[in-house]
Every structure is written in C-alpha cells, then in structure tokens.
C-alpha positions in Angstrom: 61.1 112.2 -18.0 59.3 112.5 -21.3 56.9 109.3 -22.4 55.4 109.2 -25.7 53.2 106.1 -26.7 52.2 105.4 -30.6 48.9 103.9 -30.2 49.1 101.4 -33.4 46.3 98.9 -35.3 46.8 96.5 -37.7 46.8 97.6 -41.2 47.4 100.7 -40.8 49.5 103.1 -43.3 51.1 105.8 -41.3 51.7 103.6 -38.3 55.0 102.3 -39.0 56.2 105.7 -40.1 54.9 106.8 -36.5 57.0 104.3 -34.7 60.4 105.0 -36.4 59.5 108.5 -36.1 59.0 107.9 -32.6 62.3 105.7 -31.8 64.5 108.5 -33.8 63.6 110.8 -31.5 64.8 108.7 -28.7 67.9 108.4 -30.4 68.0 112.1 -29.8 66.7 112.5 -26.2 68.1 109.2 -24.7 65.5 110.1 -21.7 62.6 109.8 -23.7 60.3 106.5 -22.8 58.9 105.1 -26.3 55.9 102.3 -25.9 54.2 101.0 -28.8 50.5 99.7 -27.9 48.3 97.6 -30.3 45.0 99.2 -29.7 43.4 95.9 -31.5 44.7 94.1 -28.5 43.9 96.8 -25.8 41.1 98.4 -26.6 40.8 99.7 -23.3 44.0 102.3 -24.6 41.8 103.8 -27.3 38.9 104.2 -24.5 40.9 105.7 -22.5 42.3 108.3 -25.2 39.0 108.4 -27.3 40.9 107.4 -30.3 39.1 107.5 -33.3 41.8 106.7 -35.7 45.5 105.3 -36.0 48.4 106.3 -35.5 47.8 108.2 -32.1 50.6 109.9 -30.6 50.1 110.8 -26.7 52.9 112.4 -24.9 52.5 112.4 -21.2 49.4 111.1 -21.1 47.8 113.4 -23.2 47.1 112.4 -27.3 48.8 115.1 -29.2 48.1 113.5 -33.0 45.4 111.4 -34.5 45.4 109.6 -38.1 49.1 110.6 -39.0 52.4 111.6 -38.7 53.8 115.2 -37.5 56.5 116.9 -38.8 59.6 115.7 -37.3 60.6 119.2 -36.2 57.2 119.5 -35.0 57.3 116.3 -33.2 60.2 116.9 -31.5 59.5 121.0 -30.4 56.3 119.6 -28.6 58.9 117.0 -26.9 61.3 119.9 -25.6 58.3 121.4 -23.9 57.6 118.6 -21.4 
C-alpha cells in the first residue's frame, strides 16, 4: 500500500492545490493512504523531513516535492512505482 502525506502550513499558496491534487489521485488508486499534516502544529514532521518550505509531498516516507505542486502525470507515474 502506497501513503503519500502533504505536509501543509498556514498561508500557504500551492498547498491547497497539493491536497486536491493529492485526494484525486486517491480517487484513482482507491489503495492509496492520503494524510494531510499541519507542520505549524507538528513541527516535529518538518524535522523529521527537513522541510524547508510548503507544500511537501513524501510518498512512503520519503519527501518527493518541496515548495509546489508536480505535474499530475508526474505525480501519479512516481505513485505507480511504489
């Protein structure tokens, strides 16, 4: 099973596009786990993925994008690798 986590702050631009990125994709690969984490109320995710900027994308564990959106096709070829 594929997780991907949008790593979110308030006031930020791409953000939202991120997320409904994010939740169409799940529409298209019902196994996919999508969580949404407010870094400005758990810093300790941004720590942990040394992000610098918002949105951060992190499939499996590992942040794939930093400070905007992919592609969608993009988005979701790196998605049919895991």
């Amino acid at each position: 099973m594929t997780n991907i986590k949008i790593l979110t702050m308030p006031g930020c631009a791409h953000c939202p596009e991120a997320k409904e990125l994010a939740f169409k994709m799940k529409e298209e690969m019902p196994d996919l786990m999508v969580e949404v984490i407010d870094v400005s109320k758990h810093p300790e995710v941004a720590v942990q993925y040394q992000l610098m900027s918002a949105p951060g994308i992190v499939v499996n564990d590992k942040l794939e994008w930093v400070g905007g959106v992919p592609k969608e096709n993009d988005l979701r070829e790196k998605l049919k690798r895991y």
